[in-house]
Every structure is written in structure tokens, then in C-alpha cells.
DOKE-416616 format. One line per 10 residues: their letters; for each residue y, x, z negated of C-alpha. Coordinates in Angstrom, 1 decimal, always signed. Layout:
N
A) Y,X,Z ~ ...;
//
This chain:
124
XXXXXXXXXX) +9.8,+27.5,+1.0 ~ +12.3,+29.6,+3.5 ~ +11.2,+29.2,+6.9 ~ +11.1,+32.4,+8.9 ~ +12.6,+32.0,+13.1 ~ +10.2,+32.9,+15.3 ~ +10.6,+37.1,+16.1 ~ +9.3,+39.7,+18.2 ~ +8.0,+42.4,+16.5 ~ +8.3,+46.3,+18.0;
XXXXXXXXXX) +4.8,+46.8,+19.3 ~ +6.3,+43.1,+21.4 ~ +3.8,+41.0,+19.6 ~ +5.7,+37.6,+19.7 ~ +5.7,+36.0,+15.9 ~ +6.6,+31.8,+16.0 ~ +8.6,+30.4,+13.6 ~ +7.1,+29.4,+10.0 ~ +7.1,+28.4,+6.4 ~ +6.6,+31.2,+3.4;
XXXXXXXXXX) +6.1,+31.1,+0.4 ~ +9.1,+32.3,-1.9 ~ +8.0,+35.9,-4.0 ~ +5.7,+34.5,-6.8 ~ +5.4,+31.1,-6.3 ~ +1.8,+31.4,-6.0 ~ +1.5,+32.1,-8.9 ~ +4.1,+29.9,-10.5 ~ +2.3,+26.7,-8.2 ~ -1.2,+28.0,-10.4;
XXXXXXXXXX) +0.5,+27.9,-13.7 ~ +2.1,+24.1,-12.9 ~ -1.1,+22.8,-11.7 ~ -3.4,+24.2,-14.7 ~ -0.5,+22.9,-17.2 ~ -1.1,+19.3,-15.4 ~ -4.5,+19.3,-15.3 ~ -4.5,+20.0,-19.2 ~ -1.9,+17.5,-19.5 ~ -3.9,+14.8,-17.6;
XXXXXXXXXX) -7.1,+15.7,-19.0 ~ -6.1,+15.1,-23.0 ~ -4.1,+11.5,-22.4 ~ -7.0,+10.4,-21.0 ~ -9.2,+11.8,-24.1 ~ -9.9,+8.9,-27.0 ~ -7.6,+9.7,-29.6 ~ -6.7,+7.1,-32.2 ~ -3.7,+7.1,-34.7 ~ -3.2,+5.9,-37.6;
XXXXXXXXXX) -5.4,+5.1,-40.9 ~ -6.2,+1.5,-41.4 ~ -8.8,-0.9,-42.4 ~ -9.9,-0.9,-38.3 ~ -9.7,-4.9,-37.7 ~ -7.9,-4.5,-34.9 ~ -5.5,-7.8,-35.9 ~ -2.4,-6.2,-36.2 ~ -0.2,-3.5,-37.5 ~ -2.8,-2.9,-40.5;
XXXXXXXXXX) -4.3,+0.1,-38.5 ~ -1.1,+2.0,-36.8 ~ -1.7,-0.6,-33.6 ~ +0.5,-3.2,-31.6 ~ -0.4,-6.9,-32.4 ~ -2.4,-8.0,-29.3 ~ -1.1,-10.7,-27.6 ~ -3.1,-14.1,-28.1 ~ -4.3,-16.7,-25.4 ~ -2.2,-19.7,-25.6;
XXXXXXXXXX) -3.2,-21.4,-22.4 ~ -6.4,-22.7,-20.7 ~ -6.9,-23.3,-17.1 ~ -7.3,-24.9,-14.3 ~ -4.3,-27.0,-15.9 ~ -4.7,-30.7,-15.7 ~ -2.9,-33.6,-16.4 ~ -4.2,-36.5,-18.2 ~ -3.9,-40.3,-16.4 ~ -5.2,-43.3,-17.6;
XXXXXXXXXX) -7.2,-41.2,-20.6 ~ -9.1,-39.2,-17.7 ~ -8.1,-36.0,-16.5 ~ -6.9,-35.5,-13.2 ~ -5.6,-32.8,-10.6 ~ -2.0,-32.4,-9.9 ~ -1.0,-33.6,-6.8 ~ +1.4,-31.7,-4.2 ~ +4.9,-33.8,-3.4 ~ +6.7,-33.6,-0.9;
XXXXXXXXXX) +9.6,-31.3,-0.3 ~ +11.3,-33.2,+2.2 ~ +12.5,-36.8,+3.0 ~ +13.3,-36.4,+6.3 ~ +11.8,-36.1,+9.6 ~ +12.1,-33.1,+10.5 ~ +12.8,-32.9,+14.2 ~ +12.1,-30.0,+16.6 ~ +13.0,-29.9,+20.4 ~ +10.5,-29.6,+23.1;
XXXXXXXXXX) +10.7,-26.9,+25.5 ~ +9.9,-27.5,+29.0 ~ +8.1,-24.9,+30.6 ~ +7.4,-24.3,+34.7 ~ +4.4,-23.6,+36.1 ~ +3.8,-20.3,+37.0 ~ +2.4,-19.7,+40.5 ~ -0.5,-17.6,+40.2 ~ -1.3,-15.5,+43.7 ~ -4.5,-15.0,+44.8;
XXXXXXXXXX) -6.1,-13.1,+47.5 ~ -8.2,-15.3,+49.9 ~ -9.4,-12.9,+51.8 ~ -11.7,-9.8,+51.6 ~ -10.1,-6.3,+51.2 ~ -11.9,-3.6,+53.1 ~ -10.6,-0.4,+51.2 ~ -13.1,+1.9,+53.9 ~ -10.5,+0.9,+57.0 ~ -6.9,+1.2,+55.2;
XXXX) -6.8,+4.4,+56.2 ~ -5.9,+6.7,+52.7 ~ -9.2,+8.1,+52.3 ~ -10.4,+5.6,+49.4;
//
């Protein structure tokens, strides 16, 4: 889209700058979004390929193998001919040491007597 600079036109109407639309690209814009739509709207439609026997096991009826479930959870370990959770180890060996940092106190002001904003003077 070309952007047109702002302009004054004869009659001294003041015109600001801003985008337009290239000749036919209205329509062009149209054609691209009915072709997507069509597009969108038949991959989503139910259509099957191939010709076999339906079971759904393998490459008998034009489809992928589907993958089969080989594990089962929560896992567990057995111990002693029970079951039992795994455990989390430790990472480190070491103490791991971290330095303190000393902090001051911060004086904290406070106002012990009353403020009387009618007699400062700045109209309040």
C-alpha cells in the first residue's frame, strides 16, 4: 500500500498523510480470501483415501501404522518385591555457601507535630 504525504488541496482543505490501496487490490484481496476460505474449508472436510479392508491396523487401508503404547505410568521401581516411588538425590556434595549481606537501618522521619495547612499561607 503507497502512502500518500499529507497535501493541501486548491479549495485549501488540508488532506493528512495516509495509506491507499494500490488500483485493484480490492479486488485481488477478495479473490485471495475466497480461494482460502475454499482451501481451509475442504482440508477440514472428512475425506478418506485409499480401499482397504477398514481395520485401521496398518497399511492394509492406504493409512500410517499407528504408533502403539509401550509404557505405563506413574513409573515405579520394584524393592524388596514391593513397588516403590523413586526417590530425588542429591545434586550436590557440598555445602554450598552464600555470604551475608549486612544491611543499615534506615532512619525513617516522622512528623511529631500537627500541620496546620489553613495558616501556611498558599491558599490550601
Amino acid at each position: 500500500m503507497p502512502y500518500i504525504q499529507p497535501y493541501t488541496k486548491a479549495d485549501g482543505t488540508y488532506v493528512r498523510g495516509h495509506y491507499r490501496w494500490a488500483a485493484g487490490a480490492r479486488n485481488e484481496m477478495a479473490i485471495l480470501a475466497v480461494a482460502v476460505v475454499a482451501i481451509v474449508g475442504i482440508g477440514n472436510g472428512n475425506i478418506s483415501t485409499g480401499t482397504g479392508t477398514g481395520t485401521g491396523t496398518g497399511t492394509d487401508n492406504g493409512q500410517a501404522p499407528k504408533p502403539q503404547k509401550t509404557a505405563t505410568y506413574p513409573t515405579t521401581f520394584a524393592d524388596n518385591g514391593r513397588a516403590v516411588k523413586p526417590r530425588p538425590q542429591k545434586s550436590v556434595t557440598y555445602p554450598i555457601r552464600f555470604p551475608k549481606v549486612e544491611r543499615k537501618p534506615v532512619s525513617r522521619r516522622s512528623v511529631s507535630y500537627p500541620i496546620r495547612f489553613e495558616t501556611s499561607g498558599n491558599g490550601r
